[in-house]
N, C-alpha and C positions, 0 to 999 in steps of 0.2 A: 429300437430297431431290431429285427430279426438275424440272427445268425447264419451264414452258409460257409458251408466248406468246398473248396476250392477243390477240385477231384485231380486235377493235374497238378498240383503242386500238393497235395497228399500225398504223401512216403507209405503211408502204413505201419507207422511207429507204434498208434496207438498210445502214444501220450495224454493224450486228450482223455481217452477212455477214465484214468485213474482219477484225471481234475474233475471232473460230472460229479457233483452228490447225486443228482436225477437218476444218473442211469441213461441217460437222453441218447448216449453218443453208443452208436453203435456199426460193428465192424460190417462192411457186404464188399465181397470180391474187391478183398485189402484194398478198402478204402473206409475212410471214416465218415458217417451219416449223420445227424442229429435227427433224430426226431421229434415225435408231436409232444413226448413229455418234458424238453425245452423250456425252462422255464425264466432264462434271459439270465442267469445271476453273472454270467462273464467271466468264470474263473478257467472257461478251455482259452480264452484267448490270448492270454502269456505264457500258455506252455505248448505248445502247436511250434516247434522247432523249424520249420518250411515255412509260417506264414499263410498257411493254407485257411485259416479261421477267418472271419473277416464280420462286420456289420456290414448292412447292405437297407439301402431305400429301396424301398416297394411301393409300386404307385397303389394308391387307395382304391381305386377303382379295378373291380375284377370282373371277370366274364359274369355276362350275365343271358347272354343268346342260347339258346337248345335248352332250357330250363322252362317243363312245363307240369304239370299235377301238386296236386295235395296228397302229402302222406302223415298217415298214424302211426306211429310203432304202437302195435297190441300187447299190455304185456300182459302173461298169464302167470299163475301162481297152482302151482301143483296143476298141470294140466286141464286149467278153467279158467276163462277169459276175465280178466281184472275186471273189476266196473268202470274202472278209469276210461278203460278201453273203449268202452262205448259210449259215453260221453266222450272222450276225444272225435269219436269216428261221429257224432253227432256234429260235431263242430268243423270238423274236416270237410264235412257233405252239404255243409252249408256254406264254407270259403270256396270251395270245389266249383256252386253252382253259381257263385258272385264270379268266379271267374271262368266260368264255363271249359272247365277241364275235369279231367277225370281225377277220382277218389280212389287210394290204394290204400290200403294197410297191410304193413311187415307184422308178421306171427313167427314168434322163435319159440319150438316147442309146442307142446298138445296136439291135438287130432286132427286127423282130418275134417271131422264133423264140428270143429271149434273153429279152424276157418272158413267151412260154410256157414257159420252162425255171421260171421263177419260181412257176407257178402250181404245178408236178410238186412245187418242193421247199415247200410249205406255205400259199403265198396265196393267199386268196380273191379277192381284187381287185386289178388293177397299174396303179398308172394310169402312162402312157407314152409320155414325148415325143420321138421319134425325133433332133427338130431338133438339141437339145441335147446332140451328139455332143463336143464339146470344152470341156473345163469351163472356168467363169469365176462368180468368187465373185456378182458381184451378180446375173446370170440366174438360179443358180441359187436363190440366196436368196429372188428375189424372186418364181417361180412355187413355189418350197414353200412358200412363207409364203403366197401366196395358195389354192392346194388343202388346207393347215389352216384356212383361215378359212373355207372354203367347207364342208369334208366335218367337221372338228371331231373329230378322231382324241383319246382320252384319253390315250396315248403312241406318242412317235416315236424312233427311234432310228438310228443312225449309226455306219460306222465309226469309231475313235479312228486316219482314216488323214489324210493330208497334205488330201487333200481333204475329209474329215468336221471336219476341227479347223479347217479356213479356214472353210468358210463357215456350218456348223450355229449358230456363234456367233452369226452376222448374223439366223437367223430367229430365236434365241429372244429376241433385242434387241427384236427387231419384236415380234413374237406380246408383247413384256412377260409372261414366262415363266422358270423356272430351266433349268442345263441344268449336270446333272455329265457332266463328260467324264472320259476314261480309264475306264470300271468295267472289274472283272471277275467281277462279279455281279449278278445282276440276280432280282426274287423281286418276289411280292405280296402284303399285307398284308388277310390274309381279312377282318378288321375293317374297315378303312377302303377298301380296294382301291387302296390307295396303292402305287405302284410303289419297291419301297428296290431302292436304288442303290448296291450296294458296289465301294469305292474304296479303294484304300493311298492315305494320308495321313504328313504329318510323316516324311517320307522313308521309307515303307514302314512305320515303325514300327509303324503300325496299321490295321486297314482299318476303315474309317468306313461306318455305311450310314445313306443321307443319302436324307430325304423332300423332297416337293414337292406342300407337304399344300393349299395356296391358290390355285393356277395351273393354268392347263390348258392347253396340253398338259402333262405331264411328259417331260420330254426329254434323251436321256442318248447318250453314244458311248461304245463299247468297244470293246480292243482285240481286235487279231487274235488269231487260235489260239487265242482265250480259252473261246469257244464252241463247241460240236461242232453238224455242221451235221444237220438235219433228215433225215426217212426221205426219199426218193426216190421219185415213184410215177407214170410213166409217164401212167396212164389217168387221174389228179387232171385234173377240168375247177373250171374259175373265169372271171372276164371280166376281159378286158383294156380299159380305157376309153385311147380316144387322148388327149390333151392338148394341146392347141398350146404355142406358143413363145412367150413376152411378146415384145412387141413397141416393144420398149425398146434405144437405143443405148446399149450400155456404155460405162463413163468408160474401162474399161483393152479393147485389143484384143491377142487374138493372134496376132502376126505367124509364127511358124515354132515346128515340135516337133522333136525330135531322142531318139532313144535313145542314152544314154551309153554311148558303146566299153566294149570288153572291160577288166577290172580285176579288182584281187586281190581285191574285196571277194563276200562269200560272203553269196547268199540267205538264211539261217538259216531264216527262216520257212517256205519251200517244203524245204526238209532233210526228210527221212523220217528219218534216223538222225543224232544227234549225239551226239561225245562231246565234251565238256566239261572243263575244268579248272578248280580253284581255287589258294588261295595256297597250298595243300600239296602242289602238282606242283614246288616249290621255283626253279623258275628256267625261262628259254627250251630248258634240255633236257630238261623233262620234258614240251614241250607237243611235243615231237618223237615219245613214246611215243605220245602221244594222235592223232598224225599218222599214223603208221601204223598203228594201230588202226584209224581213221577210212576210210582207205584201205580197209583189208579187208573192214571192214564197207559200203561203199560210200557213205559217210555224211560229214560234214565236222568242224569242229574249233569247239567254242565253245568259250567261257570266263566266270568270276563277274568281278565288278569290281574285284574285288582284284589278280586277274590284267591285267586289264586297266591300271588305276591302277599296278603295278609295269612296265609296260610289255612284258609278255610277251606281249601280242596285242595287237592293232590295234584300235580302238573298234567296229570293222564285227562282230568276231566275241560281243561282248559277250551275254548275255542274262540278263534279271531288267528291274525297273520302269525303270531308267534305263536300257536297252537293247533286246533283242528283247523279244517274247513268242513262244515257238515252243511248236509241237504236235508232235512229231515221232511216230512211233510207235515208236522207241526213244530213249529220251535216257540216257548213262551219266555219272554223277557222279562223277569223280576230283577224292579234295583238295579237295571243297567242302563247308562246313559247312552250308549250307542257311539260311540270313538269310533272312528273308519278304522281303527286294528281291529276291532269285534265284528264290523260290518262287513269286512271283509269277510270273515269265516264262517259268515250265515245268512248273506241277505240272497240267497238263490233260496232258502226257503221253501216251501210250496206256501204255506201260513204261516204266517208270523204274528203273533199275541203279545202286544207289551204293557206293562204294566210298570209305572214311573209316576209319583208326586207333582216332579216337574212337567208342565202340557208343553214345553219348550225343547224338552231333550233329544236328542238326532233320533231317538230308539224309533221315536214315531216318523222319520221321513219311510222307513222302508216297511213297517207296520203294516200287518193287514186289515186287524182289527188293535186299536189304543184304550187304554184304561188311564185315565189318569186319577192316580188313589193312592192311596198306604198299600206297599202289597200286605202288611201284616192284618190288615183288614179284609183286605179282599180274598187273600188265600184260606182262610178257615172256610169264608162260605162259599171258597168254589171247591172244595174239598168234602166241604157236608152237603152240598146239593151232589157231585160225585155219588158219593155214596148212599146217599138217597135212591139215585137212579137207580144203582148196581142192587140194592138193596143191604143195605150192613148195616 
């Protein structure tokens, strides 16, 4: 049950303040507040001298009346619109027209001319704070939480990126709201207009589609590559509304950025061609076949977890739920059996190529084209027909 403090029977002792490991409890016009960083552990409620602390039932059921549109937070990365971004706003533009309301996306930071890119790829409205060029969790929390309470969007959505997972948490705290993270589905329920949420669960075993039948907003992040991004359309008009900057000193500042040096580790997610390995490439010398393939094809070298966990690749090249999600527009399957943890993080696809022994293994339900063979037989002569073609 939720904590509240009692504002008439608060002194302004400020006892409570010391008992928070959080930090949760905090003083406004000598009174004591709790906030969204609350994290229930109970230790303000034996030292609150007045009584003033309390548990308190809250009916389940919250407003759900004047909540109407779809929103995307865009995030940008050095002043250029993520890719996430527009695959979201792909996906937003199509819950939008299931429910026949309008399409917005939030832009914090970059240009002017980077929220009109937003309008071309599906929104009707951007609202857009230039200021907020460098991210930082509580800025940003705290003017999206404020443009939900003002405009009342009925869903919002988010990368499932380092930045969508820091701070989206902190508005649906505030807003007192659910929020699945990770989907890689997302749909509307013609009946109730309820936005389902599908998610792998129980270590991929299953994927779950999870409502957020009693709260408003409904609030969700999803991963990259998961969605395919929106049509593009040059002459698309919409309004971009400016927005200022709260005008709040954060508790954390940033002092210095830095791009990490050159390293072995490999983009996956920006990859147009990957080939991949599982635990039937048998050892580190068959991910050396899938190396030169990869080469040919001008494409890189993934791997399933299995590969990974025997230690024949490096964590960086992994992909499935505990690893990437890549889109590639070719991905070729050697010696993977296809586990919904792998399928998860590549069956968006454009081609998919598998190659398995077994004519039985899942790799072939999402296959575009199936080989059923040795790959150790088959990768030499799709390597020397390669290179036939190229000439070498």
């Amino acid at each position: 049950m939720p904590l509240r403090i009692d504002p008439e029977r608060c002194s302004g002792c400020g006892e409570c303040l010391g008992a928070c490991p959080y930090e949760a409890i905090v003083m406004k016009e000598e009174k004591a507040q709790i906030t969204e960083y609350c994290q229930l552990c109970m230790n303000c409620l034996g030292v609150c001298p007045e009584g003033a602390i309390k548990e308190t039932e809250e009916p389940l059921e919250g407003p759900q009346e004047g909540f109407r549109g779809v929103w995307v937070f865009a995030e940008q990365r050095e002043g250029r619109l993520a890719p996430v971004a527009l695959e979201l706003l792909g996906a937003g533009r199509r819950l939008a027209e299931q429910l026949e309301v309008p399409c917005s996306a939030v832009l914090f930071g970059a240009t002017e001319a980077e929220a009109q890119e937003l309008l071309c790829w599906g929104a009707d409205v951007v609202y857009h704070c230039p200021e907020l060029s460098q991210f930082n969790d509580e800025l940003y929390a705290g003017l999206l939480s404020a443009l939900i309470n003002t405009h009342r969007p009925e869903i919002v959505l988010a990368g499932a990126t380092a930045i969508g997972r820091s701070f989206l948490p902190r508005v649906a705290a505030r807003l007192r709201t659910g929020l699945t993270a990770d989907c890689t589905g997302l749909d509307i329920d013609p009946q109730s207009r309820n936005l389902i949420q599908t998610r792998p669960a129980f270590g991929g075993n299953i994927m779950a589609s999870i409502l957020c039948p009693s709260r408003r907003p409904q609030m969700a992040t999803v991963r990259p590559r998961v969605m395919k991004p929106g049509r593009y359309e040059p002459q698309r008009q919409g309004q971009v509304i400016r927005v200022k900057a709260p005008q709040v000193k954060p508790r954390t500042e940033l002092l210095e950025s830095f791009r990490e040096g050159p390293s072995e580790k490999v983009d996956l997610q920006e990859a147009k061609v990957i080939v991949s390995g599982g635990r039937g490439m048998g050892g580190p010398e068959g991910f050396r076949l899938l190396q030169e393939l990869a080469e040919l094809l001008g494409g890189v070298v993934g791997a399933s977890r299995a590969a990974v966990d025997e230690g024949w690749m490096p964590y960086s090249r992994q992909v499935g739920q505990t690893g990437k999600t890549v889109c590639p527009r070719l991905y070729i399957a050697c010696g993977i059996s296809g586990a919904v943890q792998h399928l998860v993080g590549m069956q968006s696809s454009d081609v998919i190529v598998a190659i398995n022994k077994n004519p039985q293994a899942p790799i072939f339900n999402v296959a575009t084209y199936g080989i059923v063979g040795d790959a150790f037989r088959i990768l030499p002569l799709l390597i020397r027909r390669l290179k036939e073609l190229k000439g070498q």
